[in-house]
C-alpha positions as CSV (number, residue, x, y, z in Angstrom):
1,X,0.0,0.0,0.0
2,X,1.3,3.6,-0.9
3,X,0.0,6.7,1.3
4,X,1.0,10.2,0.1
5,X,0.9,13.6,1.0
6,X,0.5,16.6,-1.2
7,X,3.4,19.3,-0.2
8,X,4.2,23.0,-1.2
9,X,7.6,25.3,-1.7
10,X,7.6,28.5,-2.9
11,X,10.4,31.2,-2.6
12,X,14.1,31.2,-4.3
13,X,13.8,28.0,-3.9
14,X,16.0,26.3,-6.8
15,X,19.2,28.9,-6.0
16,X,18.5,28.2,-2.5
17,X,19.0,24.9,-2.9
18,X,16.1,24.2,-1.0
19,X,14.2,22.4,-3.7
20,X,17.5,19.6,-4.4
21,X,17.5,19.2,-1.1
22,X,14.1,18.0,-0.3
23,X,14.3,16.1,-3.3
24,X,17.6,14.4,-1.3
25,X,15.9,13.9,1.7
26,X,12.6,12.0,0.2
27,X,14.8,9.7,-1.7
28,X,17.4,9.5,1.5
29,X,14.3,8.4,3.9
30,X,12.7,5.5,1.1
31,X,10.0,7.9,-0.5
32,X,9.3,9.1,-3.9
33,X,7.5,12.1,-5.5
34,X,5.8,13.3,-8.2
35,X,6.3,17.1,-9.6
36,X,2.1,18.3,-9.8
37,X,3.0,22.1,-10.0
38,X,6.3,23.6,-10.7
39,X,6.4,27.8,-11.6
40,X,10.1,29.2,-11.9
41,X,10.6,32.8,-11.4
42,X,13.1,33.6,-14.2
43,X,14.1,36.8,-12.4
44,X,16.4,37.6,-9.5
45,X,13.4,38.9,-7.7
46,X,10.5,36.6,-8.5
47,X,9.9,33.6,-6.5
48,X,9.3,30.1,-7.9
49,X,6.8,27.5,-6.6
50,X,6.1,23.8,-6.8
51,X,3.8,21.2,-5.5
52,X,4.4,17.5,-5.0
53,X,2.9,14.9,-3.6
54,X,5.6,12.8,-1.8
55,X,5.0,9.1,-1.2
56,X,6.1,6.5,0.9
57,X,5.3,3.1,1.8
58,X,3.6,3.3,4.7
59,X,2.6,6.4,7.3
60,X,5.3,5.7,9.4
61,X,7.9,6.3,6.8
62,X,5.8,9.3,5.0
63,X,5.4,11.1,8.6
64,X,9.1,10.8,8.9
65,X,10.0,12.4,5.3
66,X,7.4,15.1,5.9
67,X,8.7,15.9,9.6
68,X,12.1,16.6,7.1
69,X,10.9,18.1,4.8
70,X,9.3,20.5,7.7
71,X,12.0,21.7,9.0
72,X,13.0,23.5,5.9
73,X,9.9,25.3,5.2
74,X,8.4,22.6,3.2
75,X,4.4,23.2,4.1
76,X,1.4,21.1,3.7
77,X,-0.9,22.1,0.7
78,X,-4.0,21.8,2.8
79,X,-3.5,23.0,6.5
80,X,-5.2,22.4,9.0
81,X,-5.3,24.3,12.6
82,X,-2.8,23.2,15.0
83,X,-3.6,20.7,17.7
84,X,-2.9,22.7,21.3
85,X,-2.5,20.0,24.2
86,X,-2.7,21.3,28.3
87,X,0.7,20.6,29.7
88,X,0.0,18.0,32.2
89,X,1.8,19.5,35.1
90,X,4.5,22.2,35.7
91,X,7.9,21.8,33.3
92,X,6.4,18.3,31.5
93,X,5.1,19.1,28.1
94,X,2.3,16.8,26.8
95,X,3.9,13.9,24.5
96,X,4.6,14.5,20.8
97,X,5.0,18.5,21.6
98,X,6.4,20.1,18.6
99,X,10.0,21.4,19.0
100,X,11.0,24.7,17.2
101,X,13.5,25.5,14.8
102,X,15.3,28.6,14.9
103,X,13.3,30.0,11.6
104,X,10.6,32.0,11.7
105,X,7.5,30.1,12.5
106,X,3.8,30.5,12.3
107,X,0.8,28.2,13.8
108,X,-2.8,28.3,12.2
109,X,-5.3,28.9,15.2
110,X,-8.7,28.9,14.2
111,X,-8.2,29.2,10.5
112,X,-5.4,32.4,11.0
113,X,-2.0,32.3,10.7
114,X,-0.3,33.7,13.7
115,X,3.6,34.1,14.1
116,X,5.7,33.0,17.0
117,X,7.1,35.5,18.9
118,X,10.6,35.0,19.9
119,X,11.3,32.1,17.8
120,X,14.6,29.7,18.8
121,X,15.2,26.3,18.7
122,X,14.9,23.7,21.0
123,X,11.2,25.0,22.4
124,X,7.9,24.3,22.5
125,X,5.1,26.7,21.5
126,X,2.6,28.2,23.6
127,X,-0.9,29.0,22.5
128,X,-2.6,31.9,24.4
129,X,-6.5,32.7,24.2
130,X,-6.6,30.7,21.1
131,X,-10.9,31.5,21.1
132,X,-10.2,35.3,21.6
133,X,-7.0,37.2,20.0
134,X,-4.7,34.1,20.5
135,X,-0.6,34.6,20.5
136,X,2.0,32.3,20.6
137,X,5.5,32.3,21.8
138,X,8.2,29.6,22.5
139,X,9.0,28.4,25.6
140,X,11.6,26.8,27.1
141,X,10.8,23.7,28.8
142,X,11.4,24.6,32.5
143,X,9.1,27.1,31.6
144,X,5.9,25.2,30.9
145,X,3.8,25.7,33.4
146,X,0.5,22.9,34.1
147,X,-2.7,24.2,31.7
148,X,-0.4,25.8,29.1
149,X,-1.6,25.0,25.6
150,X,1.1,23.4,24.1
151,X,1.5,22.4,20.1
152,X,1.5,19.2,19.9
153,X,2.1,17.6,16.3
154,X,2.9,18.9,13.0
155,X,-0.4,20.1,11.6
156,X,-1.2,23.8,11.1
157,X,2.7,24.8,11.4
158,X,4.7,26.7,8.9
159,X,8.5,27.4,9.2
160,X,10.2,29.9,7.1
161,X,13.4,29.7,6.2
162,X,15.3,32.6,5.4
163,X,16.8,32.8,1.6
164,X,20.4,33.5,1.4
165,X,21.0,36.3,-0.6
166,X,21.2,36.2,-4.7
167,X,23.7,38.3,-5.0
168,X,26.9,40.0,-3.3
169,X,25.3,43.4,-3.2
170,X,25.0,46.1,-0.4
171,X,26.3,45.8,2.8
172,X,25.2,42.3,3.8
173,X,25.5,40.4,0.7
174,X,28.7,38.9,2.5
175,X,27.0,37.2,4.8
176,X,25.9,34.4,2.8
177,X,27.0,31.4,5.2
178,X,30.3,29.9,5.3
179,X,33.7,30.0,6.5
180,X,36.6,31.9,5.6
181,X,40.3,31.0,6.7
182,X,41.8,34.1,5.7
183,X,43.9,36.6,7.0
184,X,41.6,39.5,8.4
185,X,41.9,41.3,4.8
186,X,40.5,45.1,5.1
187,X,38.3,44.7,2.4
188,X,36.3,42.1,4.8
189,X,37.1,43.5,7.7
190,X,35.2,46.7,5.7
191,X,32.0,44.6,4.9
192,X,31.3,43.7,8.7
193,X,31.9,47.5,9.2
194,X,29.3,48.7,6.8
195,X,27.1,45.9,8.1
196,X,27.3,47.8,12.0
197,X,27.1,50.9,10.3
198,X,24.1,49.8,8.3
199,X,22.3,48.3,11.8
200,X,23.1,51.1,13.6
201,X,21.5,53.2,11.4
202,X,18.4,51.5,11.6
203,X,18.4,51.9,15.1
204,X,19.3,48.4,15.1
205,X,20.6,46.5,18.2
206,X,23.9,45.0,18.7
207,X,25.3,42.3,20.9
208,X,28.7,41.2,21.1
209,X,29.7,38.1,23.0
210,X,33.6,38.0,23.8
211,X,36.0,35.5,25.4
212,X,39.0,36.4,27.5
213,X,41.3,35.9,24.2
214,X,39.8,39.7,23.0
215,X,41.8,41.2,26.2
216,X,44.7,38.2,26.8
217,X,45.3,39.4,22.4
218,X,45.6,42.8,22.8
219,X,42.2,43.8,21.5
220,X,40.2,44.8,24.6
221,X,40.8,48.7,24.3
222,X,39.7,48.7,20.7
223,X,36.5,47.1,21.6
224,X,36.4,49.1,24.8
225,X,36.5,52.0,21.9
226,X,33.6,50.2,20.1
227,X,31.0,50.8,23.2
228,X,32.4,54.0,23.9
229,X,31.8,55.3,19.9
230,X,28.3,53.5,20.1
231,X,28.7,50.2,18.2
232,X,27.8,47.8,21.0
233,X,24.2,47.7,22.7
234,X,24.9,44.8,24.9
235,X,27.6,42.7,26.0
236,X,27.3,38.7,26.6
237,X,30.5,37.6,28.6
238,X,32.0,35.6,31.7
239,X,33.1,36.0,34.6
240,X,36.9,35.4,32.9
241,X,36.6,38.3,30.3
242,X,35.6,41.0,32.9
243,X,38.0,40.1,35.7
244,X,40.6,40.0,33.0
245,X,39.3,43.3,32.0
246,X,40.0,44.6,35.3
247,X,42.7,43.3,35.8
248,X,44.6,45.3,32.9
249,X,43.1,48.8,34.2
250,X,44.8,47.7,37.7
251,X,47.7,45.9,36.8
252,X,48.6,46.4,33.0
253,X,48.1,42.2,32.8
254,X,46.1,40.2,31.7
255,X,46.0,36.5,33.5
256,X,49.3,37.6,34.9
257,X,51.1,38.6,31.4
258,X,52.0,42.2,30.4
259,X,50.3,42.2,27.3
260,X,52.6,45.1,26.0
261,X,56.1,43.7,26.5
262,X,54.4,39.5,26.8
263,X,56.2,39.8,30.4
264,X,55.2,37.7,33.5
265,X,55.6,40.3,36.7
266,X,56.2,38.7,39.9
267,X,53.1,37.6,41.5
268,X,51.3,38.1,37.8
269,X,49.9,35.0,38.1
270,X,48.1,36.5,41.4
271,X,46.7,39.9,39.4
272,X,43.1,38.2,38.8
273,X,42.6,36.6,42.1
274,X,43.2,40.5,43.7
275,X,41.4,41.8,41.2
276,X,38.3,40.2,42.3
277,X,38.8,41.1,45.6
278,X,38.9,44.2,45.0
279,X,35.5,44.4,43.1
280,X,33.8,42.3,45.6
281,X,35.3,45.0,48.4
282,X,34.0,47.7,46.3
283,X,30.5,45.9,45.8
284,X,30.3,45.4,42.0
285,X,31.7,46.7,38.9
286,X,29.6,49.8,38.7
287,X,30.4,50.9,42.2
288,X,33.9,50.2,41.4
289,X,33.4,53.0,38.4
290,X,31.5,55.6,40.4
291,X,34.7,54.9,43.0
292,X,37.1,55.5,41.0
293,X,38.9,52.4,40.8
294,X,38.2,51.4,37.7
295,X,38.6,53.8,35.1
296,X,39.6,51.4,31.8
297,X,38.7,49.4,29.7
298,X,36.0,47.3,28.1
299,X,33.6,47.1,31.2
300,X,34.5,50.6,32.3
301,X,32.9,51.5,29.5
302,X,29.8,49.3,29.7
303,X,29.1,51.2,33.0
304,X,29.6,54.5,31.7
305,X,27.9,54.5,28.2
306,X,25.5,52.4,30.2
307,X,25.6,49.4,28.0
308,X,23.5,45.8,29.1
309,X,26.1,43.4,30.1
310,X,25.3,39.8,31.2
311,X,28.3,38.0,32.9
312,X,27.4,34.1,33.0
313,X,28.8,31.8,35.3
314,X,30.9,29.0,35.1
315,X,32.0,26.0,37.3
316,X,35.4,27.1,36.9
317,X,35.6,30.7,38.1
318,X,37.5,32.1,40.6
319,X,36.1,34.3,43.1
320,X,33.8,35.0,41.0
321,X,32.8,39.1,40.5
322,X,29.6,39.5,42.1
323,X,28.1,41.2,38.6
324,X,28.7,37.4,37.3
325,X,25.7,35.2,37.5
326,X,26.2,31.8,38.5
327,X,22.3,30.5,38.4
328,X,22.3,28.5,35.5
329,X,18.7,28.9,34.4
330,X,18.7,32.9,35.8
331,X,22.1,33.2,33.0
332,X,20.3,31.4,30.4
333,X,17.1,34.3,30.9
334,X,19.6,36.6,30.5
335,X,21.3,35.3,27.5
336,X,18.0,34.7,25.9
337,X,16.8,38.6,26.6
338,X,19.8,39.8,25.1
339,X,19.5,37.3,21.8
340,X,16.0,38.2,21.6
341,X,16.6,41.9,21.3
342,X,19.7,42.0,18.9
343,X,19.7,42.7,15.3
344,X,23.2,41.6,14.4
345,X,25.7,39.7,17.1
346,X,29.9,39.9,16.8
347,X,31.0,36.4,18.4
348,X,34.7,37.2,19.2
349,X,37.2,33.9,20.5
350,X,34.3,32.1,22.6
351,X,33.1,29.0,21.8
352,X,31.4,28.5,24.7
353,X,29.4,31.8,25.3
354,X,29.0,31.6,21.2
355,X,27.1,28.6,21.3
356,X,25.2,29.5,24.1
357,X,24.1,32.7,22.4
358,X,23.8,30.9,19.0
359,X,21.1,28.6,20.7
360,X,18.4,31.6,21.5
361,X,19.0,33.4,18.4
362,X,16.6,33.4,15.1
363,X,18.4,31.8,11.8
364,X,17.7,35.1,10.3
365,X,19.5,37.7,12.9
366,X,22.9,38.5,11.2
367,X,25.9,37.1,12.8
368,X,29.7,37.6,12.4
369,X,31.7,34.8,14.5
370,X,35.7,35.3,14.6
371,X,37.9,32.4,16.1
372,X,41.1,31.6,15.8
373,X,40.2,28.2,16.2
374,X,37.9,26.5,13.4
375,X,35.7,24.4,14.9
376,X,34.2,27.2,16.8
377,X,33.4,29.0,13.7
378,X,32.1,25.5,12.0
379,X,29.9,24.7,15.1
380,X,28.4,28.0,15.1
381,X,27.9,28.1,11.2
382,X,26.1,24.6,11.5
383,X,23.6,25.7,13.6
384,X,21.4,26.9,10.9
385,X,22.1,30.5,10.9
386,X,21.7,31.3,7.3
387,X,22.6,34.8,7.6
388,X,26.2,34.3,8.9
389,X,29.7,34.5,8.1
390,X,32.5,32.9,9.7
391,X,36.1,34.5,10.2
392,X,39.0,32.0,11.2
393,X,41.3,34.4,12.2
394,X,43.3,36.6,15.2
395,X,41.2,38.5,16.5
396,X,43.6,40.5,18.1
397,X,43.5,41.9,14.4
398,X,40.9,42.0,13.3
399,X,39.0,43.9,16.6
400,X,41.3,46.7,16.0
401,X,41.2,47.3,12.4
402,X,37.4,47.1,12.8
403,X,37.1,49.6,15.4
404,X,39.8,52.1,12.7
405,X,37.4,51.2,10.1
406,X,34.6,52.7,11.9
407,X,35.9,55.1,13.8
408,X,37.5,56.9,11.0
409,X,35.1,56.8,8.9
410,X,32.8,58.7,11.6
């Protein structure tokens, strides 16, 4: 017996590569299909379309390619409302919940099409006075709470997928996916500048999360420079990266090494341990500021230009500075808020705080990742972020000759 479903695709969906790869993942999973519909837009700005009705051999195997075929933005060509289950009790989501990708998503509740607010991956969706004005958001799973409608299923969702760009043009047609293992070259380094420039502009909002590597390389008062000039709306860091931070202003080290002359001063190795304690004595890094003890340097700045910084904890931190967060779930809020609200994110030498960040953000919120090291730029590329661009590089470079690129252009 063959049991089929009819599906639909529309967009720039052949340059894409979306159409191929649905093709790929039918034949990959035991199905087959038949083309009923197929309009190509012969233009740079018209979309194409097709329909096909996908067979398989049985429903198991047919619910299987259509949950692939799902996830990118292949939709059903009759939808139906989706099915909204009460959560059985607080943080347990009823079985078969559907989880989110980071695209943009919308559910059908009572015959409308409603978007997800704050779409990311890994969530379920809530329904909200689905017989009234209903709403939906996503929701983590600790979150659930007992009675929340839930979407449970596949029916009456629709995910899409952003479309990489066509072309090369203006000042984001770099960020087409993909990693480069390049010197920082000006002319990129440029291109990620216009992009800020462009956001900014907009009255866009921009994150950048940084490791300790930005300060231990050299770069932390050109980034300091970037809040200052008014190219960083929030910062995503640790508890390493500010103390280190500090610990320059203070000492003129950074984890115990002069970054200017790569010496290690006696009792260097102790600079971050007293550096804490002196912030914890003072109370916290803004009373440290209005003190007068700090007056330097990246978070310095944060405090004065008054910038949103999140400090997340780790199991591995000393002291730690009493700005530094070290409730897991509380962090993760705080993370999320920040993702939530940017426009574009800078990822500089973090894998850690990267992926964390990468997590909570929508596929289509621009993102430049540096790293010296490859695999953090791969990981964060192979998320799904289609509007990204990877940069394996120094970024004690290339923070620098961003921060000239901007600044002197202003």
């Amino acid at each position: 017996m063959t049991v089929s479903r009819t599906v639909e695709l529309e967009g720039h969906i052949i340059d894409s590569g979306t159409m191929q790869r649905c093709f790929e993942v039918i034949m990959d999973l035991g199905g087959d299909f038949d083309v009923e519909a197929f309009d190509v837009g012969r233009a740079k700005d018209e979309e194409s379309y097709a329909r096909l009705r996908v067979l398989a051999p049985d429903e198991a195997t047919l619910q299987s390619i259509v949950h692939e075929l799902h996830q990118s933005g292949v939709n059903p060509a009759d939808p139906q409302d989706a099915t909204l289950t009460p959560a059985p009790a607080d943080r347990v989501v009823p079985a078969g919940f559907y989880s989110t990708t980071n695209h943009p998503t919308d559910v059908r509740v009572g015959g409308e099409w409603i978007t997800v607010e704050d779409i990311e991956m890994d969530c379920a969706i809530v329904v909200e006075d689905p017989e009234g004005e209903p709403t939906a958001r996503t929701q983590v799973l600790n979150g659930i709470e007992a009675d929340d409608l839930v979407v449970t299923g596949e029916a009456g969702i629709r995910v899409r997928p952003p479309e990489r760009p066509r072309d090369t043009s203006g000042a984001f047609g770099f960020m087409r996916g993909g990693v480069s293992a390049e010197r920082p070259s000006e002319s990129r380094i440029r291109k990620v500048a216009e992009a800020l420039r462009e956001v900014k502009a907009e009255g866009g909002n921009v994150l950048v999360v940084a490791g300790p590597a930005v300060i231990h390389s050299g770069a932390g008062d050109a980034l300091a420079e970037l809040v200052r000039e008014g190219y960083v709306d929030a910062l995503s860091a640790g508890n390493g990266f500010a103390t280190h931070d500090i610990e320059r202003g203070l000492y003129g080290t950074s984890l115990g090494m002069n970054i200017e002359t790569l010496e290690h001063p006696r009792k260097g190795h102790k600079h971050h341990i007293y550096t804490i304690s002196e912030i914890v004595r003072a109370g916290g890094i803004a009373e440290a500021v209005d003190d007068g003890l700090v007056t330097e340097g990246v978070m310095y700045e944060c405090v004065e230009n008054d910038v949103d910084y999140v400090l997340a904890g780790s199991i591995r931190d000393d002291g730690p500075l009493p700005d530094t967060i070290t409730d897991t779930v509380e962090a993760q809020g705080e993370i999320r808020r920040q993702a939530h609200e940017a426009d574009m994110v800078v990822m500089l030498s973090t894998l850690l705080h990267s992926v964390a960040v990468g997590n909570c953000l929508p596929s289509a919120t621009r993102v430049v990742c540096v790293d010296i090291n490859p695999a953090t730029v791969t990981q964060l590329l192979d998320r799904g972020s289609a509007q990204a661009v990877g940069l394996v590089t120094d970024v004690g470079t290339f923070v620098p000759t961003l921060a000239d690129e901007l600044v002197a252009a202003d």
